[in-house]
MOPAC internal coordinates of N, CA, C and O (Angstrom, degrees):
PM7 1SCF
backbone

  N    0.0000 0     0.00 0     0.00 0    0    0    0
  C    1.4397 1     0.00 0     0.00 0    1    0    0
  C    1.5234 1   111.14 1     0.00 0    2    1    0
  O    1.2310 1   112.48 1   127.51 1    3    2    1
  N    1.3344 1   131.79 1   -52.49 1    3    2    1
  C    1.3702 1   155.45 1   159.72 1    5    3    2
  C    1.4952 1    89.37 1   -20.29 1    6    5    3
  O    1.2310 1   122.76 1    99.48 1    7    6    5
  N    1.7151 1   112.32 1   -80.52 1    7    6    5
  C    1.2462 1   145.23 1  -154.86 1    9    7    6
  C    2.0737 1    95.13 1   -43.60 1   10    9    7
  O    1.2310 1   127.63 1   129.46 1   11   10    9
  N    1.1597 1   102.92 1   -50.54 1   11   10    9
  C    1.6280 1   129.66 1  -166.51 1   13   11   10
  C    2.0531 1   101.76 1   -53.98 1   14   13   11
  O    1.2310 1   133.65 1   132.73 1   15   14   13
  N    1.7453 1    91.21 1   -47.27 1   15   14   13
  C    1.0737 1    96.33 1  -164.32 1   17   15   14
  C    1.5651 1   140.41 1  -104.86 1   18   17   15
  O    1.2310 1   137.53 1  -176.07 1   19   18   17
  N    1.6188 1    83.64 1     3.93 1   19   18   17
  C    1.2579 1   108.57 1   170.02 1   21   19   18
  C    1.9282 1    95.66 1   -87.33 1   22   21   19
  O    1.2310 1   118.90 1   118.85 1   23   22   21
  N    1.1743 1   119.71 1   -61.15 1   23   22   21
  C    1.6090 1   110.28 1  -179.58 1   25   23   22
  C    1.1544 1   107.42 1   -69.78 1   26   25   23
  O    1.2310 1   102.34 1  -169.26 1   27   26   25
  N    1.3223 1   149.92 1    10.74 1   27   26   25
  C    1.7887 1   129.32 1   130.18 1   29   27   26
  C    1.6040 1   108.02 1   -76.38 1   30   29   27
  O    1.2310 1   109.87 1   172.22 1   31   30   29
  N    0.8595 1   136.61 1    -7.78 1   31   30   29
  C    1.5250 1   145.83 1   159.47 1   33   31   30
  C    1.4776 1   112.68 1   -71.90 1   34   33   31
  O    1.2310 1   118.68 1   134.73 1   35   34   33
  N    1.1539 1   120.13 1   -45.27 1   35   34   33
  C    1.4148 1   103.36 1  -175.41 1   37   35   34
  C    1.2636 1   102.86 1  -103.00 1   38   37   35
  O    1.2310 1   108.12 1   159.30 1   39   38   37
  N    1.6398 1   139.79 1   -20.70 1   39   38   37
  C    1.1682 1   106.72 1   152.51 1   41   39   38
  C    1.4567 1   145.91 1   -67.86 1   42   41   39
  O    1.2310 1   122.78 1   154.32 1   43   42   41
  N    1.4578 1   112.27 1   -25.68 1   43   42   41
  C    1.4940 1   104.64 1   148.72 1   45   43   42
  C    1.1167 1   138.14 1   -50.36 1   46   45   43
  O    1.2310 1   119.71 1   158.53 1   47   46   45
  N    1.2641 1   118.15 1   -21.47 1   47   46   45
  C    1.3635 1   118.36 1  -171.28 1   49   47   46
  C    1.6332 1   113.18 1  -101.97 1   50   49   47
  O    1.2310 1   120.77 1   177.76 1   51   50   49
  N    1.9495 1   116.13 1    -2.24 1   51   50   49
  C    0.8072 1   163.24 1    96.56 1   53   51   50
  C    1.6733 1   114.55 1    18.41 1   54   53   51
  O    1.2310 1   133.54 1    76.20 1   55   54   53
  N    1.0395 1    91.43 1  -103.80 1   55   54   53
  C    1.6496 1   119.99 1   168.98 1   57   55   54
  C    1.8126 1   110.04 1   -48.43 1   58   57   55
  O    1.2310 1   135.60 1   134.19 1   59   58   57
  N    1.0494 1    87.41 1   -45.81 1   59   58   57
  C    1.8646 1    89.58 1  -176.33 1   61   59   58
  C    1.4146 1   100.00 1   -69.46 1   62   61   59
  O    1.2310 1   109.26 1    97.70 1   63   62   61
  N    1.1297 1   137.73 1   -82.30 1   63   62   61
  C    1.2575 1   151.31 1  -176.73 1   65   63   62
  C    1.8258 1    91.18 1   -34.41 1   66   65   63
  O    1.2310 1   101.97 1   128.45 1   67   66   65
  N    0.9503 1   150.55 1   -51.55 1   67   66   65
  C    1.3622 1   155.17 1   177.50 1   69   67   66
  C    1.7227 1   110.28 1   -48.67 1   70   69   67
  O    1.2310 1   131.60 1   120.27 1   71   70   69
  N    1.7443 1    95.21 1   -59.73 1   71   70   69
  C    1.5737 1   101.64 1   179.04 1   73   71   70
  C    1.6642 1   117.54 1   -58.54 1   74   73   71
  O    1.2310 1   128.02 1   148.23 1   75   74   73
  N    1.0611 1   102.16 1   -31.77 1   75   74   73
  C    1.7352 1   128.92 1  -161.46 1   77   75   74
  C    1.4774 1   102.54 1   -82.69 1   78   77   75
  O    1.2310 1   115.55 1   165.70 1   79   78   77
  N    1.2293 1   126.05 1   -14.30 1   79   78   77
  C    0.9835 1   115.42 1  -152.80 1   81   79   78
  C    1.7016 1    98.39 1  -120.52 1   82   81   79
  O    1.2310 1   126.88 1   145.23 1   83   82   81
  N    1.3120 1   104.38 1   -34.77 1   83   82   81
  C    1.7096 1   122.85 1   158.50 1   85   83   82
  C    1.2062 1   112.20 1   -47.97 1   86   85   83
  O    1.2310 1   115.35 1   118.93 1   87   86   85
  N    1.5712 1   126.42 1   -61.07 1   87   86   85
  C    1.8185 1   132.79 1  -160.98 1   89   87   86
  C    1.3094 1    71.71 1   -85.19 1   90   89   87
  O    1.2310 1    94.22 1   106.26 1   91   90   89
  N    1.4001 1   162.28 1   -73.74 1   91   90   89
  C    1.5821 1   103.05 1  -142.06 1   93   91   90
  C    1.4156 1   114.64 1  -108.30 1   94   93   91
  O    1.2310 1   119.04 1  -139.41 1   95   94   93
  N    1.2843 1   119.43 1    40.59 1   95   94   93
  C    1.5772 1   117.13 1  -179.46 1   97   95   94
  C    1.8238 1    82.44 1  -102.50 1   98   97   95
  O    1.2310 1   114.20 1   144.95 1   99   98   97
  N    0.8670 1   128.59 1   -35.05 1   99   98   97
  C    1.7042 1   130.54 1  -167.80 1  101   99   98
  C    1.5107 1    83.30 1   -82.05 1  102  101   99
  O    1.2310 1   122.52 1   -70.41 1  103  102  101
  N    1.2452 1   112.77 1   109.59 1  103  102  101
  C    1.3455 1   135.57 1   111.83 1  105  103  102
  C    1.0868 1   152.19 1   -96.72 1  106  105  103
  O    1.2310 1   117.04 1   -29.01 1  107  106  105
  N    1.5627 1   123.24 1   150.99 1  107  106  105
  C    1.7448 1   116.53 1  -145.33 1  109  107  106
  C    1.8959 1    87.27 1   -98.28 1  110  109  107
  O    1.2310 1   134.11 1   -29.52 1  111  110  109
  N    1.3529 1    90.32 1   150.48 1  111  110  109
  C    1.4491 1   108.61 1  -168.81 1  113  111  110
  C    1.2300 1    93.44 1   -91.83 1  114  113  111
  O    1.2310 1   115.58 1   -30.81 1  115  114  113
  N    1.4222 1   125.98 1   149.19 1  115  114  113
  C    1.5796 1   152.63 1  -165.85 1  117  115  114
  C    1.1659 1   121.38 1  -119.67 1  118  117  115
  O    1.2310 1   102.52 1     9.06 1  119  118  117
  N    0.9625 1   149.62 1  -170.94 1  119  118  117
  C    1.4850 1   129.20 1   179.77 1  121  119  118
  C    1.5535 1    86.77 1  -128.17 1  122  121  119
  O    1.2310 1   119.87 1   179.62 1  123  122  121
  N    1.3598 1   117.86 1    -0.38 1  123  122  121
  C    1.9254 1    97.00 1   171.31 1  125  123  122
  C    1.4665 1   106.32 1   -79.11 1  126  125  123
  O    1.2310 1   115.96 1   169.17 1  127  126  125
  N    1.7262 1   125.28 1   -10.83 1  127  126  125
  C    1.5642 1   110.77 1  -170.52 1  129  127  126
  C    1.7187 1   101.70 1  -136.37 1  130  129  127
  O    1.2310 1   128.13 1  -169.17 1  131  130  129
  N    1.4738 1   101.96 1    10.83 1  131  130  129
  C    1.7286 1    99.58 1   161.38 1  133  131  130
  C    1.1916 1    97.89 1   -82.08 1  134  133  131
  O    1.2310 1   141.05 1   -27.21 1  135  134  133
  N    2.2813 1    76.76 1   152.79 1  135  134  133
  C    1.5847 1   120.03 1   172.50 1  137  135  134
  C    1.0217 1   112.73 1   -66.11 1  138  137  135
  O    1.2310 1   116.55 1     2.72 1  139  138  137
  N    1.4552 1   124.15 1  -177.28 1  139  138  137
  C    1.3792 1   123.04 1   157.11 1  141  139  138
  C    1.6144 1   109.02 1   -92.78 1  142  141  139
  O    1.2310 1   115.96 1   167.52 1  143  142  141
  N    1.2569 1   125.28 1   -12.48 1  143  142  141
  C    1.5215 1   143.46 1   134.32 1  145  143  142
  C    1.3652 1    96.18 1     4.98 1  146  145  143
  O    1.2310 1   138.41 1    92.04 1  147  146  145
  N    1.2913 1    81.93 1   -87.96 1  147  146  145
  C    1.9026 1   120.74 1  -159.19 1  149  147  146
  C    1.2101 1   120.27 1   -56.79 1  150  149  147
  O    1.2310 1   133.67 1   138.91 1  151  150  149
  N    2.0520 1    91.18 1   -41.09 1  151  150  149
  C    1.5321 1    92.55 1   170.57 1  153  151  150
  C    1.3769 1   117.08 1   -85.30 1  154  153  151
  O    1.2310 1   106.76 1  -162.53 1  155  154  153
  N    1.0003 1   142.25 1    17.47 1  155  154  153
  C    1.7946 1   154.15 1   135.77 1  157  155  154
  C    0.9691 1   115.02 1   -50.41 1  158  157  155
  O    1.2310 1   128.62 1   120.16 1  159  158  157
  N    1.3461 1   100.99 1   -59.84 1  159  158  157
  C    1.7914 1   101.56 1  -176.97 1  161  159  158
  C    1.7864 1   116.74 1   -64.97 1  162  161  159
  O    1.2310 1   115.77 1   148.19 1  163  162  161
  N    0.9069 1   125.64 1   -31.81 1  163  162  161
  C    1.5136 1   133.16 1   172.45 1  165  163  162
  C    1.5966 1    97.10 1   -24.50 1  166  165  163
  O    1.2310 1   128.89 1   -26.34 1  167  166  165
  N    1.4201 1   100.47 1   153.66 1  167  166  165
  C    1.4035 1   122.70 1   169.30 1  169  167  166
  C    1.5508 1    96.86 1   -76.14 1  170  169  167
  O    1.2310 1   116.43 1   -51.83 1  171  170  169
  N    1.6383 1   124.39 1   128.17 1  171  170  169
  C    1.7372 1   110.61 1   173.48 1  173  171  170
  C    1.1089 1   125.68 1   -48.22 1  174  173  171
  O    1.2310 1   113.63 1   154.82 1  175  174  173
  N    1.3408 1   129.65 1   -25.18 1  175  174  173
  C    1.2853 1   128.42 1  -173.41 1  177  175  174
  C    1.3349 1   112.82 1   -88.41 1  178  177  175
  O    1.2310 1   122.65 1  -175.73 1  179  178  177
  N    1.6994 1   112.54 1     4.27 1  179  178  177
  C    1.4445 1   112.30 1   174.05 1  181  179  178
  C    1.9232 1   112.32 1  -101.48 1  182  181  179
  O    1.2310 1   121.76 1   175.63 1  183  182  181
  N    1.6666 1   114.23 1    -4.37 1  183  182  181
  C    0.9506 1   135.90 1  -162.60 1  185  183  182
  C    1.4351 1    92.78 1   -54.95 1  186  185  183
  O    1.2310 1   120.29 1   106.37 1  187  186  185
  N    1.4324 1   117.04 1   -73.63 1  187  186  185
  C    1.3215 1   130.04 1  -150.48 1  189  187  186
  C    1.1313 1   101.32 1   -70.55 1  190  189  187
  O    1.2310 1   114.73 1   112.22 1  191  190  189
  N    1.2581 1   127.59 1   -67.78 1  191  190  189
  C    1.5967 1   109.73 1  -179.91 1  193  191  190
  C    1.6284 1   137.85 1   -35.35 1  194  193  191
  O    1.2310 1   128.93 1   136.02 1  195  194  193
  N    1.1848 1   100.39 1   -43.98 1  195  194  193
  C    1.7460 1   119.84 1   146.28 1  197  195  194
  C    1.4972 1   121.80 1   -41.54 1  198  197  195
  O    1.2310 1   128.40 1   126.09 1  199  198  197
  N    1.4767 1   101.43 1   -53.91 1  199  198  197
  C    1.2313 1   107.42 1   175.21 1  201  199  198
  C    1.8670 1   115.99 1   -68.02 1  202  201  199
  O    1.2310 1   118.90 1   134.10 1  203  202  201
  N    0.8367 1   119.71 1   -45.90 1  203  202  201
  C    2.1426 1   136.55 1   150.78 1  205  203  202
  C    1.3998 1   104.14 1   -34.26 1  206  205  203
  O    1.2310 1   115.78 1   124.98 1  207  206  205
  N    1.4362 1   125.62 1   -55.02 1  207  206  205
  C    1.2528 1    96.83 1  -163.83 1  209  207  206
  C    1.6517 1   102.59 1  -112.51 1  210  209  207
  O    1.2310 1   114.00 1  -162.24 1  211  210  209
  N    1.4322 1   128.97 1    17.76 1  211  210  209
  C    1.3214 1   126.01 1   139.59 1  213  211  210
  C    1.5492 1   123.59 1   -89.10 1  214  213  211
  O    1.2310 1   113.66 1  -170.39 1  215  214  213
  N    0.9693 1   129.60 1     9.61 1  215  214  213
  C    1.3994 1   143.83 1   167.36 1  217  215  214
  C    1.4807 1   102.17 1   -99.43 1  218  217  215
  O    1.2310 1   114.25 1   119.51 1  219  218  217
  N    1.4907 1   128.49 1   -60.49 1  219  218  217
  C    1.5570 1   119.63 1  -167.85 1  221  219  218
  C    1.3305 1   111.98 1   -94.24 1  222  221  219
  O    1.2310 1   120.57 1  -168.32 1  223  222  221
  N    1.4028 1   116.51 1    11.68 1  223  222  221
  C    1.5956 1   122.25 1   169.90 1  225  223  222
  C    1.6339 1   111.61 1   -21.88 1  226  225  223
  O    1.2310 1   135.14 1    75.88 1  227  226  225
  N    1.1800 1    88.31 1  -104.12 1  227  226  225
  C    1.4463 1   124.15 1   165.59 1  229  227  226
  C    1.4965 1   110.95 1   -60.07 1  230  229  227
  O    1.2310 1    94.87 1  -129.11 1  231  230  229
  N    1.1203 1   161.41 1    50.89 1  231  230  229
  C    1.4896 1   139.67 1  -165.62 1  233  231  230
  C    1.8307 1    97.44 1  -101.08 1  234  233  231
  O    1.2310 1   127.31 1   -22.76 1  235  234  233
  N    1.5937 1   103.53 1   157.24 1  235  234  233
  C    1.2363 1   108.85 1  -165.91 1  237  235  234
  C    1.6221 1    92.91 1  -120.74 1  238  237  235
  O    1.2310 1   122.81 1  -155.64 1  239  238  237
  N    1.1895 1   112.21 1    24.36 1  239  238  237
  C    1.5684 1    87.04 1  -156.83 1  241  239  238
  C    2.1166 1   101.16 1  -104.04 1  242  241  239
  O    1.2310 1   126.75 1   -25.15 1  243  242  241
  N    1.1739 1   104.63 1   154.85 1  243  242  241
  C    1.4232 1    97.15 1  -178.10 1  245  243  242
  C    1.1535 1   145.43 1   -78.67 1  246  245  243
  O    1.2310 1   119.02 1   -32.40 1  247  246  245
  N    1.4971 1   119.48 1   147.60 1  247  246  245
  C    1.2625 1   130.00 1  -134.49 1  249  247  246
  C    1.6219 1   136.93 1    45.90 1  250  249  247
  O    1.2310 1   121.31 1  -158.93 1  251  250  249
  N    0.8431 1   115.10 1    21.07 1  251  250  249
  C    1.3601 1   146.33 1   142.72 1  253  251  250
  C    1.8030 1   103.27 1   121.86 1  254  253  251
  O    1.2310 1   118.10 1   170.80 1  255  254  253
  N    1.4215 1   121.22 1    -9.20 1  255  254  253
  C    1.5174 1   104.56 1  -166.15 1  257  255  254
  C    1.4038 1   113.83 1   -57.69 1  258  257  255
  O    1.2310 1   135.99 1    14.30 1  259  258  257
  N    1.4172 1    86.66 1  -165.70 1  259  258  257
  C    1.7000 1   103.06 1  -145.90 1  261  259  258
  C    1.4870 1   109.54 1  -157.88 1  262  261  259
  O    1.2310 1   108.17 1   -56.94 1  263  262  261
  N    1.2941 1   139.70 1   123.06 1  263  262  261
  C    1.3386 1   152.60 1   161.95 1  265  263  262
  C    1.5398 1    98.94 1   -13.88 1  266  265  263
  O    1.2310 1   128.99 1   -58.14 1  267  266  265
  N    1.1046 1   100.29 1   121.86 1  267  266  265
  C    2.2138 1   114.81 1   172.97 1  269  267  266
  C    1.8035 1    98.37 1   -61.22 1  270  269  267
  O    1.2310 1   130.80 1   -35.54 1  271  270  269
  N    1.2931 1    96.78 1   144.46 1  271  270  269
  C    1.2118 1   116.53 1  -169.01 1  273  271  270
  C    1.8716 1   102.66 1   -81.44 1  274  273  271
  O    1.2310 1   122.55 1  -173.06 1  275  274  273
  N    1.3871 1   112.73 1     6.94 1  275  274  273
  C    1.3224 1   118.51 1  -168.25 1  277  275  274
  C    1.1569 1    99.42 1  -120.98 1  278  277  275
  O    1.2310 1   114.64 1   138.87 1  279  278  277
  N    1.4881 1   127.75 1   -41.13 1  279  278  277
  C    0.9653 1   135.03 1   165.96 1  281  279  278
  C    1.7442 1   124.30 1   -68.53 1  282  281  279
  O    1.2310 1   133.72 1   172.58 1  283  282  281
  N    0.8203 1    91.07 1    -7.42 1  283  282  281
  C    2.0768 1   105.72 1   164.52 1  285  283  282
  C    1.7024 1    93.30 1   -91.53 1  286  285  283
  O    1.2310 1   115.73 1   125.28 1  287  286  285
  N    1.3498 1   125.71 1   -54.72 1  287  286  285
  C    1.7156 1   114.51 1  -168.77 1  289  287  286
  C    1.4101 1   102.04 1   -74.76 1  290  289  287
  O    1.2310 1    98.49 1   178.79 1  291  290  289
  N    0.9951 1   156.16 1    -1.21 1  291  290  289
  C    1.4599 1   160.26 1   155.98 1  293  291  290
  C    1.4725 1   120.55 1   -72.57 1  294  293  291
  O    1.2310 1   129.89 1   105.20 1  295  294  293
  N    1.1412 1    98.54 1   -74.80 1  295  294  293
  C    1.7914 1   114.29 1  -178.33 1  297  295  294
  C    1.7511 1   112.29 1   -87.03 1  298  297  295
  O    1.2310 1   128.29 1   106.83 1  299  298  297
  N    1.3343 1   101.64 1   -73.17 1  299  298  297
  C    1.7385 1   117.31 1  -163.34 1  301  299  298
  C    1.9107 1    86.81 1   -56.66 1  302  301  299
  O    1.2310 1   111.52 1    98.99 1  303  302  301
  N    1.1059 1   133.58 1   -81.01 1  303  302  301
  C    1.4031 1   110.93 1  -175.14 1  305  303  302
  C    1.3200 1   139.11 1   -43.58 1  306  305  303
  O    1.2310 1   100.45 1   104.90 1  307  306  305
  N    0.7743 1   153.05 1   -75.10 1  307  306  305
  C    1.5036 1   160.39 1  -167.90 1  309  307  306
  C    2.0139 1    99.26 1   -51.93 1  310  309  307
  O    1.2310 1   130.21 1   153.61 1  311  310  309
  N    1.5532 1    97.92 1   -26.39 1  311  310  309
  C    1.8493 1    98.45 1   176.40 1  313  311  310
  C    1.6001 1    96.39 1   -71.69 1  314  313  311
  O    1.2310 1   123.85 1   139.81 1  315  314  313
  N    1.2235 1   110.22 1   -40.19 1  315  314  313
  C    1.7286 1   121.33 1   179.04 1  317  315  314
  C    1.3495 1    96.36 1   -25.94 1  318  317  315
  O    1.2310 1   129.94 1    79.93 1  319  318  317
  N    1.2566 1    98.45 1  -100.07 1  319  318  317
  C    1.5918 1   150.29 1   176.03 1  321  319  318
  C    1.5124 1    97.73 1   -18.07 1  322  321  319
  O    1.2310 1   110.53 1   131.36 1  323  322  321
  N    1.0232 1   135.40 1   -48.64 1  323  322  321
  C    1.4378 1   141.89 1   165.24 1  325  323  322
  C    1.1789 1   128.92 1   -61.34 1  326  325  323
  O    1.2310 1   123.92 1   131.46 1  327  326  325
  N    1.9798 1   110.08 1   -48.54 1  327  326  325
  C    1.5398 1   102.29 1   158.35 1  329  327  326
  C    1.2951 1   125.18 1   -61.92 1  330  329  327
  O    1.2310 1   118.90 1   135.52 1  331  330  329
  N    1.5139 1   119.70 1   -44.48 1  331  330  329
  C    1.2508 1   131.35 1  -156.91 1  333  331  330
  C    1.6696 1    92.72 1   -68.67 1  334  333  331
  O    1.2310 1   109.72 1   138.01 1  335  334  333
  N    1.1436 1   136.88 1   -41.99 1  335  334  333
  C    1.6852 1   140.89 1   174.40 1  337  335  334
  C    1.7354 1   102.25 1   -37.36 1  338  337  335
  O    1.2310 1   122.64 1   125.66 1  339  338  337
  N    1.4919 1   112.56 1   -54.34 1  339  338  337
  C    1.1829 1   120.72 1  -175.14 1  341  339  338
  C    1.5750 1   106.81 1   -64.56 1  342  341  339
  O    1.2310 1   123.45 1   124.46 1  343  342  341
  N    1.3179 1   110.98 1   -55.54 1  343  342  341
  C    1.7132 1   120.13 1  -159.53 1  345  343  342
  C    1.5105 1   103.16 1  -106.35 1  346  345  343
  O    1.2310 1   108.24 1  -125.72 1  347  346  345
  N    1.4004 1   139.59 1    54.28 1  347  346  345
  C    1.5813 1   141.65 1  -146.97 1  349  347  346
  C    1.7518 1    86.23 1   -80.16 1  350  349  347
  O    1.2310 1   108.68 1   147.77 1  351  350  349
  N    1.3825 1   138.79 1   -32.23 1  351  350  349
  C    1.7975 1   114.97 1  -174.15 1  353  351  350
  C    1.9036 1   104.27 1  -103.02 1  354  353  351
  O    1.2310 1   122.27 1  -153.47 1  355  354  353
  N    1.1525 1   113.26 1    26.53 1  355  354  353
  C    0.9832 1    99.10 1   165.35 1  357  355  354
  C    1.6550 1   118.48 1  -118.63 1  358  357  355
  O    1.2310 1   126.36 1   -18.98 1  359  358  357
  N    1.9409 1   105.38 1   161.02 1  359  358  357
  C    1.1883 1    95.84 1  -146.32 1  361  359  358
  C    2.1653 1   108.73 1   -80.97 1  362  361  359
  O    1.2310 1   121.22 1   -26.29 1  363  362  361
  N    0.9990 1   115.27 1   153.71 1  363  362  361
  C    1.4122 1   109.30 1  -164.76 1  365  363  362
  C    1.7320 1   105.88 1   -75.07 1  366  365  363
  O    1.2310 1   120.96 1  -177.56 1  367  366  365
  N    1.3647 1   115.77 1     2.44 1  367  366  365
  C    1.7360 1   115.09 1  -159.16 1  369  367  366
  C    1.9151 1    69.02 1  -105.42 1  370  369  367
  O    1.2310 1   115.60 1   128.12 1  371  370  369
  N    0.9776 1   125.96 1   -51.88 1  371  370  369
  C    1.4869 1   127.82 1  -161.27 1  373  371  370
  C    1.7933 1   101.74 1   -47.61 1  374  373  371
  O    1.2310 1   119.17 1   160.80 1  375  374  373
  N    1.5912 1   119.18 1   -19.20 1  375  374  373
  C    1.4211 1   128.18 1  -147.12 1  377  375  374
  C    1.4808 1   106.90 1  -106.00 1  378  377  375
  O    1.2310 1   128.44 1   174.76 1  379  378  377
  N    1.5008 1   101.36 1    -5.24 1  379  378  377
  C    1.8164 1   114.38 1  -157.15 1  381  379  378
  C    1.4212 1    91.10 1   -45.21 1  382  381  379
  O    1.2310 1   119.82 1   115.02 1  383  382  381
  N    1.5967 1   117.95 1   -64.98 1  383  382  381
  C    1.8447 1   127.44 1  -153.73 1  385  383  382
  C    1.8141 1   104.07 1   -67.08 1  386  385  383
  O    1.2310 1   126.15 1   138.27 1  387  386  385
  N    1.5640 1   105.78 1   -41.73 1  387  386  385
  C    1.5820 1    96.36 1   163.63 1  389  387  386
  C    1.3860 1   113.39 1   -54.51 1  390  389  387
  O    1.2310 1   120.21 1   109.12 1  391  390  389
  N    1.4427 1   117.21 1   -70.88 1  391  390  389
  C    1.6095 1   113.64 1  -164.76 1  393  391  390
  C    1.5394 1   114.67 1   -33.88 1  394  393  391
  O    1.2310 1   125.96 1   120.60 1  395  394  393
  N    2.0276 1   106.15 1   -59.40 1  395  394  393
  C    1.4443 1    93.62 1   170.47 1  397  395  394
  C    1.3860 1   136.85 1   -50.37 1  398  397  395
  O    1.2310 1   120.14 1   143.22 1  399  398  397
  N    1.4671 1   117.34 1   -36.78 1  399  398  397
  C    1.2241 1   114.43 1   178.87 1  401  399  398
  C    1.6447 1   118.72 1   -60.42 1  402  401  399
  O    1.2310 1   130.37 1   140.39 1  403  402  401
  N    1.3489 1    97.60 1   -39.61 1  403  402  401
  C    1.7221 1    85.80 1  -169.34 1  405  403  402
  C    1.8604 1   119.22 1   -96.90 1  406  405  403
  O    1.2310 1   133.53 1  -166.27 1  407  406  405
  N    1.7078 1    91.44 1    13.73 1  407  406  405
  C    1.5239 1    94.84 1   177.29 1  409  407  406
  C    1.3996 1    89.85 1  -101.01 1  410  409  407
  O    1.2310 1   105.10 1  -174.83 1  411  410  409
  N    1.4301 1   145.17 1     5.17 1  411  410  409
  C    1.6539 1   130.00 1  -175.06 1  413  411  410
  C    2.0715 1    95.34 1  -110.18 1  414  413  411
  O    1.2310 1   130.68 1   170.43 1  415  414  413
  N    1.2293 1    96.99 1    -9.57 1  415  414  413
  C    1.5663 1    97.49 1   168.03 1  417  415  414
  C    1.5503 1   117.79 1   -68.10 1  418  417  415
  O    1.2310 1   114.42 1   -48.90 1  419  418  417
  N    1.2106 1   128.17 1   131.10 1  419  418  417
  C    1.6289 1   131.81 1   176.24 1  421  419  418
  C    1.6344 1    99.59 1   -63.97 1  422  421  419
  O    1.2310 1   125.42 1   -34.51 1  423  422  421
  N    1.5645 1   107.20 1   145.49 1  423  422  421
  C    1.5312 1   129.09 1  -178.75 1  425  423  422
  C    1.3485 1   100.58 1   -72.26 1  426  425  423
  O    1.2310 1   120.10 1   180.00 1  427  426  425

């Protein structure tokens, strides 16, 4: 009986330590420490928004605006999408001053 109840004891405790140990090693990725990997893998329609709020993070510009949200799905993405092809483990917040620069360059 002892014998019985010590091994339903340690497999629960087993199992917990198992479950516990899964939910918090998964953490949800952010766009302050995604790849450009990662940002590949995105569903496209998740591109741009990603792409919006790593562009207007930080913005310096006055009175508070901020890059058009149309003007990120036009220009600022697809320049993404192009560096990140080239540079896939680096991080995309690290890319802000490239991206701008080479999306204000003529095609």
């Amino acid at each position: 009986m002892l014998y019985k109840s010590l091994l339903n004891i340690v497999i629960v405790i087993t199992t917990f330590l198992t479950i516990s140990t899964v939910f918090s090693a998964s953490s949800p990725t952010t766009p302050t420490d995604m790849t450009c990997k990662e940002f590949l893998d995105l569903n496209p329609k998740s591109m741009t928004p990603v792409a919006f709020w790593i562009l207007n993070k930080d913005t310096k510009y006055k009175e508070g605006d901020s890059i058009d949200f149309q003007e990120i799905d036009t220009v600022y993405t697809p320049k993404i999408i192009d560096i990140c092809k080239k540079l896939p483990d680096k991080k995309i917040t690290d890319m802000k001053k490239d991206i701008e620069g080479v999306a204000k360059k003529p095609m």
